[in-house]
Backbone as a chain_set.jsonl record, in Angstrom:
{"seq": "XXXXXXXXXXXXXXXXXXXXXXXXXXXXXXXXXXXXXXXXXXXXXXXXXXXXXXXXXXXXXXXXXXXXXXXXXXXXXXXXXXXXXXXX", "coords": {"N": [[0.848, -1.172, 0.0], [0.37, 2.313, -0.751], [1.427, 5.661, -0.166], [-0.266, 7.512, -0.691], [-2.225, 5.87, -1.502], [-3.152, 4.972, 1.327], [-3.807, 7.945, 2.454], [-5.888, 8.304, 0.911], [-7.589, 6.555, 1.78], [-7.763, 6.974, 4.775], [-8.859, 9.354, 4.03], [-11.549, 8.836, 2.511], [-12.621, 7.562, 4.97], [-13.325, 9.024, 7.013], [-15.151, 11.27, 5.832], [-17.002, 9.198, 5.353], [-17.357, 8.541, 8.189], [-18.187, 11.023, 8.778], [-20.681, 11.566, 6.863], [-22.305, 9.782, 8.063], [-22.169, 10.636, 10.733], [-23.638, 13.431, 11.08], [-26.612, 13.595, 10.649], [-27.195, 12.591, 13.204], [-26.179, 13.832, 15.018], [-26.783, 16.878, 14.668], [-29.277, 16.906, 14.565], [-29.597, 16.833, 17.076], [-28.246, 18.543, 17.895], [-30.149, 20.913, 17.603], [-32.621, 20.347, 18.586], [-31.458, 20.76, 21.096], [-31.13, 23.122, 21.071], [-33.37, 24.48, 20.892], [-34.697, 23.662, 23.043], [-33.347, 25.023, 25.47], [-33.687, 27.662, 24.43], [-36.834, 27.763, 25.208], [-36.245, 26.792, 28.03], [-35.194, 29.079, 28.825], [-36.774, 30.966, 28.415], [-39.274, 30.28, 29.646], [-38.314, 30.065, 32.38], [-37.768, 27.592, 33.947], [-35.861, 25.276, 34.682], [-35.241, 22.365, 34.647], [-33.313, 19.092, 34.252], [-34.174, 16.868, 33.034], [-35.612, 17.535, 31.318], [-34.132, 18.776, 28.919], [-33.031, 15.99, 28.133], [-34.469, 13.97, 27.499], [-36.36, 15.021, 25.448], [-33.841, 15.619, 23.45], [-32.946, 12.889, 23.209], [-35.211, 11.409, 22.305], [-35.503, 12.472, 19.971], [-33.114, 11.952, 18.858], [-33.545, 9.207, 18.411], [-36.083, 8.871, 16.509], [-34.623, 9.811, 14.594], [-32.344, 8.203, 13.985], [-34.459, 5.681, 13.383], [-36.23, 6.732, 10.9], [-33.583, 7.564, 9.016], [-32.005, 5.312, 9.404], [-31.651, 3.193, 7.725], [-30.511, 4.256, 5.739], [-27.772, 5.171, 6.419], [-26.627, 2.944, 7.555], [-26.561, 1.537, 4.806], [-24.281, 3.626, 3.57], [-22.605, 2.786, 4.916], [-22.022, 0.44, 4.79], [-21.578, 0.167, 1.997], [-18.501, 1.648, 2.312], [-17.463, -0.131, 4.005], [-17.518, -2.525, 2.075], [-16.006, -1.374, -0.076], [-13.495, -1.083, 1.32], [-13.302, -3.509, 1.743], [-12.801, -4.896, -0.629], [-10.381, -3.623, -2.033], [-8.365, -4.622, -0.942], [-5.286, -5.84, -0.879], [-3.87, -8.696, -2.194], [-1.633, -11.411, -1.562], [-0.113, -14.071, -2.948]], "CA": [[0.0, 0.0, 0.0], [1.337, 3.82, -0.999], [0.958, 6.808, 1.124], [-1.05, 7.819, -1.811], [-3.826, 5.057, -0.935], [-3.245, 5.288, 2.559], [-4.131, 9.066, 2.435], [-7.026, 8.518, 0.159], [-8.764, 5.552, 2.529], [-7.904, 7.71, 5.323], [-9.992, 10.613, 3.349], [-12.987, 8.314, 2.661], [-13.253, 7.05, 6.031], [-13.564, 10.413, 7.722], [-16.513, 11.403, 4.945], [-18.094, 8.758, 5.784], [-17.842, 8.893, 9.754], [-19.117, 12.697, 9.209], [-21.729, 11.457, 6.674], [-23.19, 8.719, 9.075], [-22.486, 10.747, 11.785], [-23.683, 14.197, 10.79], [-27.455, 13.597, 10.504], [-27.534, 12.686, 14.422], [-25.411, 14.796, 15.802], [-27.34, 17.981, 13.851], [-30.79, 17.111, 15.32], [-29.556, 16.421, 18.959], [-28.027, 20.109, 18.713], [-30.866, 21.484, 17.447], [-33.244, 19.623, 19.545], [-30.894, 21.444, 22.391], [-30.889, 24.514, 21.109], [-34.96, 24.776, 20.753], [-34.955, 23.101, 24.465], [-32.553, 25.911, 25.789], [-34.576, 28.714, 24.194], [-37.828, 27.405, 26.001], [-36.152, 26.627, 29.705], [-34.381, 30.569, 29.161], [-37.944, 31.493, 28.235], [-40.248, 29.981, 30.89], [-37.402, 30.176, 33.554], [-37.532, 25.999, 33.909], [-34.41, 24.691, 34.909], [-35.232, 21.084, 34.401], [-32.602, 18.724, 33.772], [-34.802, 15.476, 32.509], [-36.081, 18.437, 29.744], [-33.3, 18.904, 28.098], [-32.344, 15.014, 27.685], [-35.656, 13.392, 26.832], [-36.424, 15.441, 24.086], [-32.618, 14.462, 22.442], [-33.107, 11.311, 23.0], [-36.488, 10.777, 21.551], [-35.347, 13.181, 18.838], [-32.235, 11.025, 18.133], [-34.498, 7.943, 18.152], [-36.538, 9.071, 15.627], [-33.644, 10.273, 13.313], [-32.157, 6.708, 13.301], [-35.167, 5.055, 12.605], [-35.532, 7.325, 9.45], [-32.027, 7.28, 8.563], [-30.76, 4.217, 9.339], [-31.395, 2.26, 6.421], [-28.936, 5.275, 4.706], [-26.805, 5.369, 7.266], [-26.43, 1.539, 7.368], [-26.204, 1.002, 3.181], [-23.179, 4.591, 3.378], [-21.553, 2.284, 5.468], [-22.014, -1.009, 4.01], [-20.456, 0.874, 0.655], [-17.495, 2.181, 2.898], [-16.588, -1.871, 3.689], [-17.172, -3.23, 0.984], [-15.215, -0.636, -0.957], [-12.381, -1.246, 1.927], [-12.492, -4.947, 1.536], [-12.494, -4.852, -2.323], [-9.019, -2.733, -1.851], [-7.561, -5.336, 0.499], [-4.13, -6.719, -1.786], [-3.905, -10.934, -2.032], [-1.077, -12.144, -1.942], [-0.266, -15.547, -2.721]], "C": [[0.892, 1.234, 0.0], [1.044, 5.011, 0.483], [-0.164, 7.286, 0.177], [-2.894, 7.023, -1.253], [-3.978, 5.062, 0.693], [-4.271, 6.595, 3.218], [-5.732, 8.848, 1.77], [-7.71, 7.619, 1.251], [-8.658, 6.189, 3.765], [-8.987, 8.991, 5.064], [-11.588, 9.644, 3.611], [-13.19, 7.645, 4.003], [-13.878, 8.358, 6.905], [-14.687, 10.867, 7.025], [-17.227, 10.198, 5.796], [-18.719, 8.707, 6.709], [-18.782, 10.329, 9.677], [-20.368, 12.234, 7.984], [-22.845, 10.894, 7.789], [-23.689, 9.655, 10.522], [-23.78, 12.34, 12.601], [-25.519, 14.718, 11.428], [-28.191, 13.837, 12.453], [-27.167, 13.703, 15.233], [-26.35, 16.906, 15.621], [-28.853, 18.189, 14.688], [-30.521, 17.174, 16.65], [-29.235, 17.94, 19.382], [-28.84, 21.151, 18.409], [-32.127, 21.524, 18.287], [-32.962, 20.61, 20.98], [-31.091, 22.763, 22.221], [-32.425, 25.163, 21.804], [-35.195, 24.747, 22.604], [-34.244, 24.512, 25.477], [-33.258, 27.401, 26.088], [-36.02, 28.394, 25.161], [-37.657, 27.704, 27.623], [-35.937, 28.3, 29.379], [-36.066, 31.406, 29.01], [-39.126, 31.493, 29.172], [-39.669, 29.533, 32.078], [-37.638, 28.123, 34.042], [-36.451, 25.586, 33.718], [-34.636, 23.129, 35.271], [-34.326, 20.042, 33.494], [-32.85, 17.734, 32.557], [-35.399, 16.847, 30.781], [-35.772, 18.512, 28.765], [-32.894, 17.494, 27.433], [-33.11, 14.445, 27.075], [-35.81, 13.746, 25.159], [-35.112, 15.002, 23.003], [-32.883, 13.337, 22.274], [-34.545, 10.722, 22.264], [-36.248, 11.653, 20.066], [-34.301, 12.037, 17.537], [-32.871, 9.741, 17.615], [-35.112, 7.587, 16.88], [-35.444, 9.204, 14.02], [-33.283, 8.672, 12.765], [-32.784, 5.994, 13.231], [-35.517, 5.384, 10.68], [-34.357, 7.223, 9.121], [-31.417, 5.908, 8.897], [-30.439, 3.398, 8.577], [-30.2, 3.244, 5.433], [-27.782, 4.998, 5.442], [-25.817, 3.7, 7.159], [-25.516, 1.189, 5.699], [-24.628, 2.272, 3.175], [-22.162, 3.431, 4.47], [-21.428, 0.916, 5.364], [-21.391, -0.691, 2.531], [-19.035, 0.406, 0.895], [-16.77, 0.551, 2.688], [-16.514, -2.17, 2.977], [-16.225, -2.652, -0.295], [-13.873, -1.142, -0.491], [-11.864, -2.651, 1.609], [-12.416, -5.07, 0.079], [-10.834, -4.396, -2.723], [-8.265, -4.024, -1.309], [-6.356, -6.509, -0.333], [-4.181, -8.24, -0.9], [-2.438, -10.581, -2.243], [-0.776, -13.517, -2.029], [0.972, -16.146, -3.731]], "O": [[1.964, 1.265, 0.604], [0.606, 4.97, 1.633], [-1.212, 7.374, 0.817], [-4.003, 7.413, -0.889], [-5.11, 5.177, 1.16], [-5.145, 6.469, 4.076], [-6.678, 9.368, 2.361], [-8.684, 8.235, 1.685], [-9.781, 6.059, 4.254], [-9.774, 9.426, 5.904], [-12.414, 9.732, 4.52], [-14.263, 7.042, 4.012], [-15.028, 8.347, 7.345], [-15.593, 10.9, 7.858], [-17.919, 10.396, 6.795], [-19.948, 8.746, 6.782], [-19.784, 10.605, 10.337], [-21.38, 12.805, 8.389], [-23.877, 11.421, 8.203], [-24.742, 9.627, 11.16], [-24.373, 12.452, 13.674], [-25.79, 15.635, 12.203], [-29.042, 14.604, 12.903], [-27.875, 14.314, 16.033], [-26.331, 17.816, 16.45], [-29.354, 19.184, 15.212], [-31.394, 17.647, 17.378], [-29.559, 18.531, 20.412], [-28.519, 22.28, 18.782], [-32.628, 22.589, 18.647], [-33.828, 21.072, 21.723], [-31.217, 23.524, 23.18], [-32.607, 25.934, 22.746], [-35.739, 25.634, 23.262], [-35.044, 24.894, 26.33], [-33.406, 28.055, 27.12], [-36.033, 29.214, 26.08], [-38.372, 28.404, 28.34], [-36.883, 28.889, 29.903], [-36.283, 32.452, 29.621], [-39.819, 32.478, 29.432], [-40.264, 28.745, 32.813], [-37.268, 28.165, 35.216], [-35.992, 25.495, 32.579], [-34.104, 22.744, 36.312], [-34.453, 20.025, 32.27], [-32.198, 17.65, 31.516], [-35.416, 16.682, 29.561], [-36.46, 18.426, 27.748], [-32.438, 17.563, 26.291], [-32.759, 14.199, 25.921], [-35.543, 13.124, 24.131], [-35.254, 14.28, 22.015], [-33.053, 12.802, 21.179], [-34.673, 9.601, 21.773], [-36.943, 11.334, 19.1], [-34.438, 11.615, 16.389], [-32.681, 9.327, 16.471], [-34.931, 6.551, 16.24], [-35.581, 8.8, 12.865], [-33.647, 8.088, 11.744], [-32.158, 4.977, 12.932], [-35.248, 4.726, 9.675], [-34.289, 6.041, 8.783], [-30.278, 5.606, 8.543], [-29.344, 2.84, 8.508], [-29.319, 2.864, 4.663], [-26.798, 4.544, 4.858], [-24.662, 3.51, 6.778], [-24.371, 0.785, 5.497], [-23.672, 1.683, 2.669], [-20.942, 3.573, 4.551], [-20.554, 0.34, 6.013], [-20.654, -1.55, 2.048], [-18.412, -0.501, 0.342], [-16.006, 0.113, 1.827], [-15.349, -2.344, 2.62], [-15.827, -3.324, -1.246], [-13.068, -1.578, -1.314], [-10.722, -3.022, 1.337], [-11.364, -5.668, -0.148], [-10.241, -4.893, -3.68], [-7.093, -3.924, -1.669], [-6.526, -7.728, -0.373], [-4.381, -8.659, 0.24], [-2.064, -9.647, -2.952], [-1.211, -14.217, -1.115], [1.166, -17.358, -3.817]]}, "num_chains": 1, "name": "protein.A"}
């Protein structure tokens, strides 16, 4: 293997972690943000407030998404093991 391919399967792994990972991570801080604005709004300093909602937010996301999320990373391997020099 080169530094050349090294560098490049290094590249596509990182895409893909931030594809896969992107989708969740996006709603959970949005989710927070909305949650944030509310407690600062109706003075509610409730801890369980803030987590619930992520978590049922995230929930939701990877039921929608996970069949993408799943197949972008069923690509990723099978691209990796396709790469993977024989010798013999």
């Amino acid at each position: 293997m080169t530094i050349d391919q090294a560098m490049q399967l290094t590249n596509d792994m990182l895409w893909a972690a931030i594809m896969i990972a992107a989708p969740i991570l996006g709603v959970a801080m949005v989710v927070g943000l909305v949650i944030s604005i509310l407690q600062v709004i109706t003075q509610i300093q409730e801890m369980t407030l803030t987590f619930v909602p992520k978590i049922a937010a995230v929930v939701v996301v990877l039921f929608i998404l996970g069949p993408w999320m799943l197949a972008t990373l069923t690509v990723f391997a099978s691209t990796l093991i396709k790469n993977i020099p024989v010798y013999f």
